[in-house]
N, C-alpha and C positions, 0 to 999 in steps of 0.2 A: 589350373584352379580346380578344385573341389568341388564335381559335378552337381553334386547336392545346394553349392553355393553359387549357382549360375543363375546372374541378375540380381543377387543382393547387394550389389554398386549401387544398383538405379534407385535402391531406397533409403531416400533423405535421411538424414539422421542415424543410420546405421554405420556400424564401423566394425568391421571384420575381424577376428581373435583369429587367425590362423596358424598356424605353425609360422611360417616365416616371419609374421609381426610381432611370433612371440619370439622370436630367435633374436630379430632385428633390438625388443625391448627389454631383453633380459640383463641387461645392467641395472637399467631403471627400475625393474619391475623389485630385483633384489634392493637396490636400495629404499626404496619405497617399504618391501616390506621389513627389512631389518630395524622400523620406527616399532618392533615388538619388543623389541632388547631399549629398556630405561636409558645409557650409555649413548647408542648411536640419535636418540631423542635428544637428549642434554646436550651433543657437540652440534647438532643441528640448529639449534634452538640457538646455543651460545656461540657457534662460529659457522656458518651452514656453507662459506666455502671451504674450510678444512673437510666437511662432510663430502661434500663434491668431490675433494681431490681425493677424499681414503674410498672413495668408492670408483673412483676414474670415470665421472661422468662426462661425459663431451660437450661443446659448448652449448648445443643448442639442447640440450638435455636439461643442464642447469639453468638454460633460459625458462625454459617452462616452467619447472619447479621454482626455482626464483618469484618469476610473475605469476603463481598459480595458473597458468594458462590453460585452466580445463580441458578445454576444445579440444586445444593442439594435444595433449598428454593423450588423449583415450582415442584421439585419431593416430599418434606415434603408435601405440599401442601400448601401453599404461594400463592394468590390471583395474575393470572397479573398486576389486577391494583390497588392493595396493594403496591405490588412491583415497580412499577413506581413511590409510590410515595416516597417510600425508594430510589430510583435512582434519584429523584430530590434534594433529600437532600446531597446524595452524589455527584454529577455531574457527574451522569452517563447517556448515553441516550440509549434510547430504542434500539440501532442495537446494540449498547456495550453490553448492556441487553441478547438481543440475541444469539447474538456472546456465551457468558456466557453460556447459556442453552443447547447450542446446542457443548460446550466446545472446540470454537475456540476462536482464537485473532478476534479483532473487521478487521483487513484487511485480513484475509482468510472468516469471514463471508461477508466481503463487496464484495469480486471475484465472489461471488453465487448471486448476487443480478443483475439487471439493471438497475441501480439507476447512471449514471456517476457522480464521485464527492462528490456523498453519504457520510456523514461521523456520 
């Protein structure tokens, strides 16, 4: 491990981007981002396990995507802003996002916020 990252385990809510997680997600991370090209949106959208198989996602890859499983994705190791653009395709937004990650409903992450009206 990465001397500089000794003891960022022990803190809650953090989740490591290292080389290896990024190696380990780099299927993922490409299809996520490829939601930039109109094409790979539109077969998602209208067949998202053809998407799955032209990208060679593995089971538990397309479980997440499937269930939006916030959590699990950005602890796999899932790009932020991969993931945003998988959350545009679905209409999901960034505090629902969060909400997800940090595994509340989007109105107990809004009570943490001071955002009035936030949604």
């Amino acid at each position: 491990m990465n001397p500089q990252l000794k003891g960022a385990e022990k803190l809650a809510g953090t989740y490591l981007f290292d080389l290896a997680t990024s190696a380990k997600a780099l299927r993922l991370n490409r299809f996520l981002h490829g939601f930039t090209i109109p094409a790979n949106r539109e077969l998602f959208k209208s067949d998202p396990e053809a998407a799955f198989a032209k990208a060679a996602l593995s089971a538990e890859e397309r479980r997440m995507v499937r269930d939006l499983d916030w959590a699990a994705l950005i602890r796999y190791g899932a790009s932020f802003f991969c993931l945003e653009k998988l959350g545009r395709v679905k209409g999901v937004s960034n505090p629902e996002m969060v909400a997800g990650f940090r595994g509340e409903t989007l109105e107990e992450f809004l009570k943490t916020r001071r955002v009035p009206g936030a949604r």
